[in-house]
N, C-alpha and C positions, 0 to 999 in steps of 0.2 A: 513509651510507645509513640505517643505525640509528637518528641524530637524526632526517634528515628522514621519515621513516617515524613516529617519536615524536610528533614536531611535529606530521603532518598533522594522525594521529590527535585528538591534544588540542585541535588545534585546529578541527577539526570539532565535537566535542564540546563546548568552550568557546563557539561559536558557536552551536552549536544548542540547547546548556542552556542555557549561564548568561549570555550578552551581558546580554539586559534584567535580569538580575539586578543584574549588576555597577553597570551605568550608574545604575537607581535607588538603590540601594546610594550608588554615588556623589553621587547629587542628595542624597539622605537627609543625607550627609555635609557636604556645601557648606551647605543652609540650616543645621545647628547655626554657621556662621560667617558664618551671614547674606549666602552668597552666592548669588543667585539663579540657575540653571540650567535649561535645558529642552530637554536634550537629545532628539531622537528616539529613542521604545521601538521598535522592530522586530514583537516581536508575531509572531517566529517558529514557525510549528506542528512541535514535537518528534517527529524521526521515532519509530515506535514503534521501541520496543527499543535503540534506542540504545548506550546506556551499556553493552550486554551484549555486543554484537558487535563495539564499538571495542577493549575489551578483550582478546574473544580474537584480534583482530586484531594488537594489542598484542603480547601472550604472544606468539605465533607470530616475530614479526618478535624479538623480544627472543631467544627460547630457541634461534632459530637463528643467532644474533648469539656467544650464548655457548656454540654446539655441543652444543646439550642437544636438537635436534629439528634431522629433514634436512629439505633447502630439497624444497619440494615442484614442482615444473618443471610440472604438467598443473594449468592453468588451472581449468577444471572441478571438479576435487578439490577444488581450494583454495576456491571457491566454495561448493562443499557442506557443507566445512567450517563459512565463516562462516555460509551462511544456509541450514543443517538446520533444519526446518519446527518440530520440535518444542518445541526449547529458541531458538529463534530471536528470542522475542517478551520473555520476561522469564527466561531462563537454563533450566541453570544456566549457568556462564560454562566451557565444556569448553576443556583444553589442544588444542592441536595434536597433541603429541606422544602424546595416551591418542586424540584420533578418526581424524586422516589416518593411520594404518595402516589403523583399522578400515575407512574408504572404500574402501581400497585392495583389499584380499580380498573374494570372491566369496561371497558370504552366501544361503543356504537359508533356506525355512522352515522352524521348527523350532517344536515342539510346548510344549517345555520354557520356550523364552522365550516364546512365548505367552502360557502360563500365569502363569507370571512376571509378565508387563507386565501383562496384567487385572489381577492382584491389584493391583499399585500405580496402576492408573488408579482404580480401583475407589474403592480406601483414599483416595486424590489428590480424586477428585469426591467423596466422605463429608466431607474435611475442607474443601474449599471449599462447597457448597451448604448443607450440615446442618451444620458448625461456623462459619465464616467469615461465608459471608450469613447466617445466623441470627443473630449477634451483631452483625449490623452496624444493626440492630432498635435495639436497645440501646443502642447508640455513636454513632450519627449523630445524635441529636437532642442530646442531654448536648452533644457537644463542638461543634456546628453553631451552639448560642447557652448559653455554656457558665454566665453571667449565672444563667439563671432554673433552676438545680438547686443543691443543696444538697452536703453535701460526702459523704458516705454516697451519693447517687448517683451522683457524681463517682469514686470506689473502685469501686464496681459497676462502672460503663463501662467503667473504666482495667485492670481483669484482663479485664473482654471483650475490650477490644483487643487485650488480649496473645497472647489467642487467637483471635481475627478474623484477625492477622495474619499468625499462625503458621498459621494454618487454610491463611489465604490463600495463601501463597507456598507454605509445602510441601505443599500440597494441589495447587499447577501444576507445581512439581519436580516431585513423580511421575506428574502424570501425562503432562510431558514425558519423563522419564527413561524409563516405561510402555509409552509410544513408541516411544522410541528400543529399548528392550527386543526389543519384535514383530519392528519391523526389523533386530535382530542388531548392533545397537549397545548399549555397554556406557558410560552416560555418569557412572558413579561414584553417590554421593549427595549432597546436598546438604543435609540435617537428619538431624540424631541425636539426637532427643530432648534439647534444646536446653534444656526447664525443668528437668532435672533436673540441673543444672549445681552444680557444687560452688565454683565460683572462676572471676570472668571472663575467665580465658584458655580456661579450658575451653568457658565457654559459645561463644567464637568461633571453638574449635576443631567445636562441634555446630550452628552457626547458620550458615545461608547458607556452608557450607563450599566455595564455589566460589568467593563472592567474599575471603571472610576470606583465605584460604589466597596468591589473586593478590595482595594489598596485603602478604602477609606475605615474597611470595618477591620479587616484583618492585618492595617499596618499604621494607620493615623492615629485610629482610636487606642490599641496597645502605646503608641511610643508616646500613649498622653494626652493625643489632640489639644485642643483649645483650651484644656483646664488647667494647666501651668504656668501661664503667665505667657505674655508675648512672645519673649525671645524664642522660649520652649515651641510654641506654635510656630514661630518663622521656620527653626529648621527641622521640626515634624514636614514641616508643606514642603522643604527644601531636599529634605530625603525622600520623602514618600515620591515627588514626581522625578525627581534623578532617575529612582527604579523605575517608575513608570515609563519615562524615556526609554531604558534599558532594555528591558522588556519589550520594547517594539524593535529593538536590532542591534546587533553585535556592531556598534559602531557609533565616535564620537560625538556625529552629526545627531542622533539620535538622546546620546546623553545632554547635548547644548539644546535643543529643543525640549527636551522635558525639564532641565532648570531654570529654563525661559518664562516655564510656565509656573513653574516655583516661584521665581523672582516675581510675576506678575500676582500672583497670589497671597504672596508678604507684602507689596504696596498697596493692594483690593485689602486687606486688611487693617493696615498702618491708617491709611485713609479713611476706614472706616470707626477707626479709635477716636479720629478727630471729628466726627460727627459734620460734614461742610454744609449736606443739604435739609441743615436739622429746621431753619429759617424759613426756607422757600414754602409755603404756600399757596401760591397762584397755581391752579389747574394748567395754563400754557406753559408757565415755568417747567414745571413737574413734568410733562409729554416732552416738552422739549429738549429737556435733560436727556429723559429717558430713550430718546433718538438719538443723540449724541452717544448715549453708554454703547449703544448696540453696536454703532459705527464704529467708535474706538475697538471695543473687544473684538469687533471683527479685523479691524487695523493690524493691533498689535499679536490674535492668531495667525494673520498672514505674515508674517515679519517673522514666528518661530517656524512658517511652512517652511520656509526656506531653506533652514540648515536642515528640515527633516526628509525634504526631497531630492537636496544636493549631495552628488552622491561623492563633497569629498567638504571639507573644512576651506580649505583653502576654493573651491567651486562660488561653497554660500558666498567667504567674504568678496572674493569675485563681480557675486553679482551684487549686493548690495552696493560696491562702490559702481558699478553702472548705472544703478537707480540712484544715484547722489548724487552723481558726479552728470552735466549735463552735457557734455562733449559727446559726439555722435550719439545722442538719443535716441532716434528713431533707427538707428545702424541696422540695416537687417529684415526691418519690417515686413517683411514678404509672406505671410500666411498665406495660403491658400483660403480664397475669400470666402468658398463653402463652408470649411470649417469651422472658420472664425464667426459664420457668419450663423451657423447653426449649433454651433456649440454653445456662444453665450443666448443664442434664442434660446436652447435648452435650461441654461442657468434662470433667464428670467419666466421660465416654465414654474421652473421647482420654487423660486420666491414668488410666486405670483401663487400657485396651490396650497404652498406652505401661509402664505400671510391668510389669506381668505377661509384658510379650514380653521384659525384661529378667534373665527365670528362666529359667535353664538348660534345666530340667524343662518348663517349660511351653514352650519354645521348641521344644524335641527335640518334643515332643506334634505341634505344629502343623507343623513342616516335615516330620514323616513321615509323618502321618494324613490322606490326601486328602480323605476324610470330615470332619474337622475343617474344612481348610480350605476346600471348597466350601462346606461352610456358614456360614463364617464370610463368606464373598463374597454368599452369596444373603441374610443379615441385612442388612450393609453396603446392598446393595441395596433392600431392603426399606425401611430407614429413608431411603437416598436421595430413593425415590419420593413415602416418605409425609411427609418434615419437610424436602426439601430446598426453598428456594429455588431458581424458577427464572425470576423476572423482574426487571429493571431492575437487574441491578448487573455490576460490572465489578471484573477484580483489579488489588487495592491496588498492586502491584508494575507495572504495565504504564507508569507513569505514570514509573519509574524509569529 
């Protein structure tokens, strides 16, 4: 019953992602041998959300396979489960075992989650309208014809994305999560300030933490994880994010970005067999390091944005050789100066909030000063109104 429950699952999924992937893929394949092919594309329309609710459909049927979640008997429930409105569309991906309790008990209004969930839809709409579509200003033109810019504007774009997309996605986690809040549902988080990541385990342990976390339980841990010996963990990390690339889109760009972050994950490891900073001592040393790690990891995520936002193979290596190559560098430069000019002000918004809510002191401030924090809601608000986007775009993540 476990298999065929696996099976359908993927094979819905496989059907409704990736068929025309696969079969062109295949054509692609046959003409390098000069075999002619023409097969029928389908041309299938992806249901929204997909990928997110095959998942926790998944989970469910798995964790009560191995006793870790009770079989839920009322039909209904089980339904509310998969397709709860808020997180229903693009996540996060909730266990069975943390929502069908909560389904289950009789929930009030309550004042506390209220307040609660405002703040995070609040914070959630600041970082999609005023960070996310503002830098999408930026980004769509650069990588839409990626040819006619220079490599210096190509850098510019490629840390907008990084926060387009982090705008993007954890700007709908909360205000899914926000949601679920009001309504007396507890749906965990799903970003934890993700840039400030010291080593990319960690950053996967603060990025999209609902889906990292399933490929970790329900495919890392089966193919072995860590307890077999290196080699065995090199390509446990090297399949586990392959899929994970995958899983974010029917296409190659998509699978070179998520073995990027494999390959980066077998040398975060490799490195860590040889023990470098077992020595160092000194407290400057240590900090100082430790600003370098962040740097780098944030380096070399922007380096895999690339092929994840290029919407062809041949695009990425495009641009990377602009950004290498120093012949017409600036080529291009032309932003419109509001843009540029309020979109990274937005960037150094969210790193300026982000770092400061990670003090103690100032954290203790804001969670017991109601004063603090209503006005820190009615600024948020403020600049919502006056720098958000609010036409023609749609989130990045929907399309997953």
């Amino acid at each position: 019953m476990l298999a065929i429950s696996v099976i359908t699952n993927l094979s819905i999924l496989g059907i409704f992602k990736y068929l025309d992937f696969f079969i062109e893929s295949f054509v692609n394949i046959s003409n390098v041998f000069n075999v002619d092919l023409n097969p029928p594309v389908l041309n299938i329309i992806l249901p929204v959300g997909i990928s997110f609710y095959t998942f926790q459909t998944m989970s469910y049927t798995i964790d009560v396979y191995n006793k870790k979640c009770q079989v839920e008997h009322n039909y209904l429930r089980f339904a509310a489960y998969v397709a709860l409105f808020p997180q229903l569309v693009a996540g996060p991906i909730v266990r069975a075992k943390l929502l069908l309790p909560q389904i289950k008990i009789d929930r009030k209004f309550d004042w506390q989650n209220f307040c609660k969930g405002m703040e995070l839809i609040i914070w959630g709409y600041f970082l999609k309208l005023c960070v996310a579509d503002r830098l999408g200003y930026l980004v769509e033109p650069t990588y839409s014809n990626p040819d006619s810019f220079g490599g210096a504007v190509h850098i510019i774009s490629t840390i907008a994305f990084s926060f387009q997309i982090y705008g993007d996605f954890c700007g709908y986690s909360l205000i899914a999560i926000g949601l679920g809040r009001i309504m007396g549902f507890d749906f965990g988080i799903n970003f934890n300030k993700p840039y400030y990541s010291r080593s990319f385990s960690e950053f996967w342990n603060r990025w999209h933490i609902s889906l990292s976390s399933w490929l970790r339980d329900y495919l890392y841990i089966p193919l072995g994880g860590n307890r077999l010996g290196s080699i065995i963990t090199f390509r446990n990390l090297l399949v586990v994010m392959f899929l994970g690339g995958l899983w974010h889109g029917a296409a190659w760009t998509f699978v070179i970005w998520g073995l990027l972050h494999g390959f980066y994950l077998v040398v975060q490891h490799f490195l860590s067999l040889l023990n470098l900073e077992k020595n160092i001592k000194q407290s400057f040393f240590i900090n100082l390091i430790s600003i370098l790690k962040v740097l780098s990891v944030f380096f070399f995520v922007n380096v895999a944005w690339i092929f994840f936002r290029s919407n062809s193979i041949e695009d990425a290596i495009l641009i990377f050789n602009k950004i290498i190559t120093s012949e017409h560098y600036f080529y291009g430069i032309s932003f419109d100066l509001f843009s540029l000019v309020i979109g990274y002000s937005m960037i150094a918004i969210v790193v300026f909030i982000e770092l400061f809510s990670m003090l103690p002191s100032i954290k203790k401030i804001y969670e017991t000063n109601c004063i603090v924090r209503a006005g820190s809601m009615l600024v948020l608000l403020w600049l919502i109104l006056l720098l958000g986007v609010f036409e023609g775009t749609t989130f990045i993540y929907f399309q997953f």
